[in-house]
C-alpha positions in Angstrom: 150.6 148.4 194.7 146.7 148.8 193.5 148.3 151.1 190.9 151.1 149.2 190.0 149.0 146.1 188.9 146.2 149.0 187.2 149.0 149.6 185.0 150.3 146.5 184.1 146.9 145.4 183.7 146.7 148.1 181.2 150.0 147.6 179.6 149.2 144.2 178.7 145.1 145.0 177.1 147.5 147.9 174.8 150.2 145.5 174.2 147.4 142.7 173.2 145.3 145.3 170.9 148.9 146.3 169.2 149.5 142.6 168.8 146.6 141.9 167.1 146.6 145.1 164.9 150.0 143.9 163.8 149.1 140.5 162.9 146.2 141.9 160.9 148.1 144.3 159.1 151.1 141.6 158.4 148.6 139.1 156.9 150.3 139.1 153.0 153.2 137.8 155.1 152.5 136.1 158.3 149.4 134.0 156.9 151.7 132.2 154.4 154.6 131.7 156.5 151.5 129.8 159.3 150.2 127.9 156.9 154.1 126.8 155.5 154.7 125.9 158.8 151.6 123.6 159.1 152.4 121.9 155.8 156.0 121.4 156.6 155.1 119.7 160.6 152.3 117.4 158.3 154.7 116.6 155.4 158.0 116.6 157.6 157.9 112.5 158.1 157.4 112.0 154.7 160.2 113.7 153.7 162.5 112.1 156.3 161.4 108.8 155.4 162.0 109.5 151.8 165.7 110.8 152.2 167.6 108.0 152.5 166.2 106.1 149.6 165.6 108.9 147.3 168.2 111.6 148.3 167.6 114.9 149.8 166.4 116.7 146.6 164.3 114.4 145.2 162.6 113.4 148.4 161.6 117.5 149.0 160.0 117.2 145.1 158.1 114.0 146.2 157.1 115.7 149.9 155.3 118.5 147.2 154.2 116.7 144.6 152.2 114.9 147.6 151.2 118.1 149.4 150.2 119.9 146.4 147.9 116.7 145.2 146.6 117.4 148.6 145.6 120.6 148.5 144.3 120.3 144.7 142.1 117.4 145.5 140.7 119.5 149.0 139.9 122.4 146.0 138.7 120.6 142.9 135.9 118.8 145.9 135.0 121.9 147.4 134.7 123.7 143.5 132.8 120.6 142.4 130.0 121.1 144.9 129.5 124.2 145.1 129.7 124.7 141.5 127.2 121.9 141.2 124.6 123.8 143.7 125.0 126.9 141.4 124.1 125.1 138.0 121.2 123.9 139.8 120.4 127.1 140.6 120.3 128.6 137.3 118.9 125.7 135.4 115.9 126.0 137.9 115.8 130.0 137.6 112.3 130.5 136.5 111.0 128.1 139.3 112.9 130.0 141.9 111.7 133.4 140.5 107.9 132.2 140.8 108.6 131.1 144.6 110.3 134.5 145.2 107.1 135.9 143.9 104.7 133.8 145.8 106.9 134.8 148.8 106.8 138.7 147.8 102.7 138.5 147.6 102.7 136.6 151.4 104.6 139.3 152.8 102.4 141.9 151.1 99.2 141.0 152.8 101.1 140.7 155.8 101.5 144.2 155.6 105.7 143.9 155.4 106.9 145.9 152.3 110.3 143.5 151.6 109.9 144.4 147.7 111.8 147.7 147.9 114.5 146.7 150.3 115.7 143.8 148.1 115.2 145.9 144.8 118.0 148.1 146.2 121.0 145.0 146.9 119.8 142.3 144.0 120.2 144.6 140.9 122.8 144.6 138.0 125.3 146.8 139.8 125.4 144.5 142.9 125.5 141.2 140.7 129.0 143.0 139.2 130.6 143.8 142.4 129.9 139.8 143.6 131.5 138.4 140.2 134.3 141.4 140.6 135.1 140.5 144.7 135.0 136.5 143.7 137.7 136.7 141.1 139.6 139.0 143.4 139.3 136.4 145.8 140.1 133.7 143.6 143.1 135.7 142.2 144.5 136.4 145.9 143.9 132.8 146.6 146.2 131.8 143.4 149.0 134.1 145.0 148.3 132.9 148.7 149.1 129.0 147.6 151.8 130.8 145.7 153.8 132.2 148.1 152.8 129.6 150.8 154.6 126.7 148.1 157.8 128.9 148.2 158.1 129.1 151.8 157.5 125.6 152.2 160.1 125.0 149.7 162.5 127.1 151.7 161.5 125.6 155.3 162.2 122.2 154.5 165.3 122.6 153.3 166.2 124.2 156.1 164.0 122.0 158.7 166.8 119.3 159.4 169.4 121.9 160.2 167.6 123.8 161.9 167.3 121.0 163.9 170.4 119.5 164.8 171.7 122.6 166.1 168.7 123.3 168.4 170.0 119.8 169.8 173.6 120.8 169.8 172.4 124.1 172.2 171.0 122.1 174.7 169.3 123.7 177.6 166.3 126.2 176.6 167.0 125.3 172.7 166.2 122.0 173.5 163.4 122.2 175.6 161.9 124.5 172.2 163.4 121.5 169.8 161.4 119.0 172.0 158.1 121.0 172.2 158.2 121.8 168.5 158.5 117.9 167.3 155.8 117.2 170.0 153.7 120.5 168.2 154.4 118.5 164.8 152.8 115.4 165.9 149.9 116.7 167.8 149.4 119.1 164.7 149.2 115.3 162.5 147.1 113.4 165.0 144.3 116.6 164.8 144.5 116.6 161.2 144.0 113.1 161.2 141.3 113.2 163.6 140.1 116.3 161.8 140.1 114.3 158.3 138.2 111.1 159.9 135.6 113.3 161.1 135.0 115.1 158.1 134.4 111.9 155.9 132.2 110.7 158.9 129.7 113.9 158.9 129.9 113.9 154.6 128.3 110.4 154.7 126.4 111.4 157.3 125.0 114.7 155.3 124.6 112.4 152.4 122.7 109.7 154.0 120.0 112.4 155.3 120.0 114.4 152.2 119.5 111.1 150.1 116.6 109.8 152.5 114.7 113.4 152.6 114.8 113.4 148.9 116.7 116.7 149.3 118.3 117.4 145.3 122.4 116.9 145.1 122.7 114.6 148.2 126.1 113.9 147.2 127.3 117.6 146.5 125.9 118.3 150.0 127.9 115.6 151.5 131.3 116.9 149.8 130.8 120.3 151.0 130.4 118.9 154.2 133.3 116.7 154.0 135.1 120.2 153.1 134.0 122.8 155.5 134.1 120.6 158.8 138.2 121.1 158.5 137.2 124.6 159.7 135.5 124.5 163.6 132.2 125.8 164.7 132.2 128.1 161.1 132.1 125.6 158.6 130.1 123.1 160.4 127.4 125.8 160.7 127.6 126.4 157.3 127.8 122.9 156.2 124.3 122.9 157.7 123.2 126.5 156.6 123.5 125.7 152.8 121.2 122.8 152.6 118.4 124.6 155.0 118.4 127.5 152.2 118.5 124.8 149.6 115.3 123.4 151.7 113.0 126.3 151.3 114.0 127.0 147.0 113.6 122.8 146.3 110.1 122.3 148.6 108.9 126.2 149.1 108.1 125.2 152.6 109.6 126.3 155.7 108.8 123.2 157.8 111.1 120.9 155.8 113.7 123.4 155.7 113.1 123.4 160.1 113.6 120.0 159.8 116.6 119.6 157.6 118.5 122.2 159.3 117.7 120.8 162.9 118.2 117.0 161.9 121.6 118.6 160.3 122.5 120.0 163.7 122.1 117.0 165.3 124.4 115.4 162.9 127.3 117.8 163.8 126.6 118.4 167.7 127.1 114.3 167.6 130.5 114.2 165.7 131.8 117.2 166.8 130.8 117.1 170.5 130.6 113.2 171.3 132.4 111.4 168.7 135.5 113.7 167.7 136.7 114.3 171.1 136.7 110.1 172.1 139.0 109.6 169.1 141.1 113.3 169.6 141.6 112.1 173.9 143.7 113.6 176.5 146.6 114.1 173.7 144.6 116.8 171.6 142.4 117.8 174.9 142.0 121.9 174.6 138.9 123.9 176.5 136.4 124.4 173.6 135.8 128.4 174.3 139.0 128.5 174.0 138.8 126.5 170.7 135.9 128.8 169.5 138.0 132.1 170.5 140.8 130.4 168.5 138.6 130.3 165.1 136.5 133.5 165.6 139.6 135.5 166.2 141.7 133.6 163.6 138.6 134.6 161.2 138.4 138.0 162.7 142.0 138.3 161.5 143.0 136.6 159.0 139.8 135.9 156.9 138.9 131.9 156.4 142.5 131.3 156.6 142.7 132.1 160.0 139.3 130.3 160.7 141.5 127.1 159.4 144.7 128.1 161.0 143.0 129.0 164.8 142.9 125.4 166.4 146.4 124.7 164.9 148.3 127.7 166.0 146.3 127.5 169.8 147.6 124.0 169.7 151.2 125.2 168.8 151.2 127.8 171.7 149.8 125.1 174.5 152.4 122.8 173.6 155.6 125.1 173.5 153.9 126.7 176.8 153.8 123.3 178.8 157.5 122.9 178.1 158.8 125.6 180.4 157.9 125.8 184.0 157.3 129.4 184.2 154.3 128.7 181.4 152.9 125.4 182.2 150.7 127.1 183.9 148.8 128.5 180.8 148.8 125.5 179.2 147.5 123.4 182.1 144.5 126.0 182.5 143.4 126.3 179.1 143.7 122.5 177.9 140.4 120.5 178.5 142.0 117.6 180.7 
């Protein structure tokens, strides 16, 4: 019996490796066809509501006229802020070379030698290979949105059929009909929740920034605004980016302590106080299992699958607590 249950045991690590190597290796095609699916349970409503005033056809144009004005505003916001940080960063280029210098002679007479190590990674060669892996990730991120616009295309028009005859099954087709609208409008309320939050901790970031006299409050608060759609990840980098911009602006590490913890506190209140009052019971998952959702979604797929993590954990709980033999699962890992 001991051996019987060694071997399942065993079975099912192999079987959850394989898994994961698979989804890994399938990302070209598996991360587009998540993120369609997200974008169709969001925009579904719309294009239901649309339908019988508009027509079927014109009502699927309108449902991606709006999603793709979505998704364009979420980019030009996050392009504008960050591009804004990097012109400040060149225009003050011979300030930030004089406090790099400063900070080469401190750690002379400290006796640590840092000169060499950075000589070898910020040279010519290593600016090239940056601007040469940012266009390739800017190009893969054109054919991404691409390929994710054509699925989406495809899925709702086939997302009302697909439908009704889950519902003419009956039986386990419509307990997997009933758990995927419930998945849909859990997916909206997070998103919602997710969106209120993010505008929350943007104002928030920009009040601070604007009161500590810290340079592109506004930018700051965008990036915020943009990164705190992505869990634990982007909220600690929402708060990284303005420590660093700390110690180039005042060339002191005290401020940049105190912006970075004052920044913290900031998130730890939204994200652990405020976000799950407004989320409640409906949206209720345990957060290590929300943090193994992102780092393994990241550890996968990249900063898609830091996005896509929560909303694919939340897909699985709620199609899990519609059958008997898996409510189980879903009753031990949700944070009621």
């Amino acid at each position: 019996m001991t051996s019987d249950r060694a071997l399942r045991t065993l079975a099912g690590i192999c079987t959850a490796i394989l898994g994961a190597a698979a989804l890994s290796l399938a990302q070209p095609v598996l991360a587009p066809v998540a993120f369609a699916l997200f974008l169709i349970a969001l925009a579904w409503p719309l294009q239901r509501g649309l339908e019988p005033r508009l027509g079927g056809a014109v009502a699927m144009i309108v449902t991606l006229l709006v999603t793709l004005t979505v998704v364009a505003v979420m980019v030009f916001l996050a392009a504008w802020g960050f591009g804004r940080v990097g012109r400040w960063v060149i225009a003050n280029a011979a300030q930030l070379q004089e406090l790099y210098l400063r900070k080469l002679e401190w750690a002379a007479t400290q006796g640590i030698e840092v000169a060499p190590i950075l000589a070898e990674h910020l040279n010519m060669r290593s600016l090239v290979r940056l601007a040469q892996d940012v266009l390739g990730q800017l190009q893969g991120l054109l054919t991404f949105v691409a390929v994710t616009l054509v699925f989406m295309i495809l899925g709702l028009l086939e997302t009302g059929g697909t439908a009704r005859r889950l519902g003419a099954m009956g039986g386990t087709a419509q307990a997997v009909l009933d758990g995927l609208i419930d998945t849909a409008s859990k997916l909206r309320t997070y998103m919602a929740v997710r969106t209120v939050m993010s505008a929350l901790t943007g104002l928030a970031v920009f009040a601070f920034a604007y009161a500590m006299g810290l340079e592109l409050a506004a930018e700051w608060g965008v990036i915020a605004f943009v990164l705190n759609y992505i869990p634990f990840i982007g909220s600690f980098l929402a708060t990284l980016f303005p420590t660093v911009f700390a110690i180039l602006q005042f060339g002191s590490w005290q401020a940049a302590i105190g912006v970075f913890a004052s920044l913290q506190v900031i998130q730890f209140m939204s994200g652990s106080y405020i976000e799950p009052r407004l989320a409640g019971a409906r949206l209720a998952i345990s957060p290590f299992m929300v943090l193994v959702a992102v780092f393994l979604g990241a550890f996968l797929w990249g900063v898609p699958g830091a996005f896509i993590g929560v909303p694919a954990l939340i897909a699985v709980l709620t199609i899990c607590d519609r059958f008997d033999g898996s409510r189980w699962f879903a009753t031990l890992l949700s944070g009621k």
